[in-house]
C-alpha positions, -999 to +999 in steps of 0.1 A: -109-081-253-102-049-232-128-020-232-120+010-254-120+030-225-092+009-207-072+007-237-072+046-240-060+050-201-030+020-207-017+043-239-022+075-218+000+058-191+025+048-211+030+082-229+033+097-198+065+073-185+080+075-219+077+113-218+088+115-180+119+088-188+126+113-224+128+146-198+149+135-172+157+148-140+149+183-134+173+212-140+186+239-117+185+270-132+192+307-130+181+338-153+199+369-159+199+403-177+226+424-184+220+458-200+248+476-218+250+511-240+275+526-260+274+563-270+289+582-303+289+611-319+261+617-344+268+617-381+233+621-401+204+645-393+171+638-401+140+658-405+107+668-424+099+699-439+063+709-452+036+729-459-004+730-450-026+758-461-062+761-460-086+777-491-122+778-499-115+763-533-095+731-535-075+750-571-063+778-548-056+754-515-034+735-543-017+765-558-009+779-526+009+747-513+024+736-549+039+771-547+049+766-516+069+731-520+082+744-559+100+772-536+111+749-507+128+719-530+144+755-550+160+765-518+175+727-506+186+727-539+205+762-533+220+749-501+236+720-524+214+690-510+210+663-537+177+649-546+165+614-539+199+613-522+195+635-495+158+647-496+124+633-510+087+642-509+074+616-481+037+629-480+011+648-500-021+653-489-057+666-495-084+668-473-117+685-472-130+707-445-165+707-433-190+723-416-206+717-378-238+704-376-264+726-363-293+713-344-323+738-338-356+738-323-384+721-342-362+721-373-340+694-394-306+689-384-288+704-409-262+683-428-226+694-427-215+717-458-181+716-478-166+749-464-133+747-480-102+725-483-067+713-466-034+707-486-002+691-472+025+686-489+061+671-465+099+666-476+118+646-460+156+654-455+183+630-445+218+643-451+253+634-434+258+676-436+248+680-397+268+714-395+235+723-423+207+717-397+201+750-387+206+767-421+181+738-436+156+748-413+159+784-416+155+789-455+129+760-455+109+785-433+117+811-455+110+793-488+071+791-470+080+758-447+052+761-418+047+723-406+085+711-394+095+681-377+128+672-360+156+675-364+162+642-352+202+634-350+216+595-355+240+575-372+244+566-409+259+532-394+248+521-358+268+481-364+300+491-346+279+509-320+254+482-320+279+455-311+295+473-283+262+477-262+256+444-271+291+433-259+288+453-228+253+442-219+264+399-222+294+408-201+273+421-175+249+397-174+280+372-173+293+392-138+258+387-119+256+353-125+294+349-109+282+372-087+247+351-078+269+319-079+294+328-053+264+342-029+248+307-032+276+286-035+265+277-062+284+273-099+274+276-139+281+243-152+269+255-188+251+282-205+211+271-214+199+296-236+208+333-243+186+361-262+193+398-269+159+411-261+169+448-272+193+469-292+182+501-306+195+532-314+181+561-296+175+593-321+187+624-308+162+657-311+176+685-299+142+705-304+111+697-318+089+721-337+054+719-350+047+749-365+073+777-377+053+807-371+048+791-333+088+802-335+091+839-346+109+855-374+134+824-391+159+856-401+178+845-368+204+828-372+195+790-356+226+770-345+220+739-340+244+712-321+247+675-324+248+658-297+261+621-287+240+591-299+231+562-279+226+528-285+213+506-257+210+467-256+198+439-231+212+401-230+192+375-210+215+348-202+200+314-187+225+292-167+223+259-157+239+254-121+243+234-093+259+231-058+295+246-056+307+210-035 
């Protein structure tokens, strides 16, 4: 009878030829990636309106910003903007506001104290009514807007878009490997593997603002213009090849 230990070595030998034989002869291979990006106008606008105030009480940090919002939903309302459709509340928020500590001499570190309270309250807007940008900002400011994000401008459908940069990208990546070939003399003799590692839309924002008071007086009239969208893809493209002769 063998030894267990010679037993173990013949089976490990033997998976190794049978694995070997299963592989079979090594591959040439080349890797490639083509990038691509097709542009278009935008046709939805995108951006969040809100409101953060400050009290010492958490009733009148509330009041103030539910008056606040009650008067900014009024005025999207006004500007014809359909609910749930076109605009939602995307955040509401409380926080309390606290005291430093205070370390003196000899004495207890005092704890921090309650020393009033932080309400947020955001709407979101998402319309296809880009020419409204610039009036939705301005009477959201007006209404008592103060925290704004965006706008940001992209598309309502990025497929078509989508499958041109995609398109364009695998068409490139298919040109360097011709290109590679012919400076090896070398040829594809079939296609191994191919992944689109990217294809995103890129959002468009024209300006960004943080705060409205950072902005002046929003009684000016605020044109805003849309600008072209961009959606950019990558195709990696593995070959198999071998010599040209």
């Amino acid at each position: 009878m063998f030894p267990r230990s010679l037993v173990s070595i013949i089976l490990l030998a033997a998976c190794a030829t049978l694995t070997s034989a299963q592989e079979g002869p090594a591959v040439a291979s080349m890797t490639v990636t083509g990038q691509g990006s097709a542009t278009a106008p935008a046709t939805q606008v995108r951006m969040a309106v809100g409101v953060t105030v400050s009290a010492a009480t958490l009733d009148e940090a509330k009041k103030d910003a539910e008056t606040r919002y009650t008067s900014i939903i009024k005025a999207l309302k006004d500007l014809g903007l359909e609910e749930t459709n076109e605009f939602h509340t995307s955040g509401y928020n409380v926080q309390v506001q606290w005291s430093n500590s205070q370390r003196i001499a000899n004495r207890p570190t005092e704890r921090p104290k309650i020393v009033g309270y932080q309400v947020s309250a955001t709407v979101e807007v998402k319309t296809g009514k880009m020419e409204m940008a610039g009036t939705i900002l301005e009477k959201s400011m007006n209404a008592g807007a103060n925290d704004i994000k965006g706008p940001w401008f992209s598309l309502k459908n990025n497929q078509a878009l989508r499958k041109e940069a995609i398109t364009k990208a695998a068409m490139n990546a298919m040109s360097d490997g011709a290109t590679l070939t012919r400076a090896t003399e070398t040829r594809i003799s079939r296609i191994l593997n191919m992944n689109i590692d990217n294809a995103a839309i890129q959002p468009v924002a024209p300006m960004r603002m943080a705060r409205a008071e950072m902005y002046g007086s929003s009684d000016s009239n605020l044109a805003l213009t849309p600008r072209m969208v961009t959606v950019n893809a990558d195709v990696t493209i593995v070959f198999e090849i071998e010599p040209a002769g």
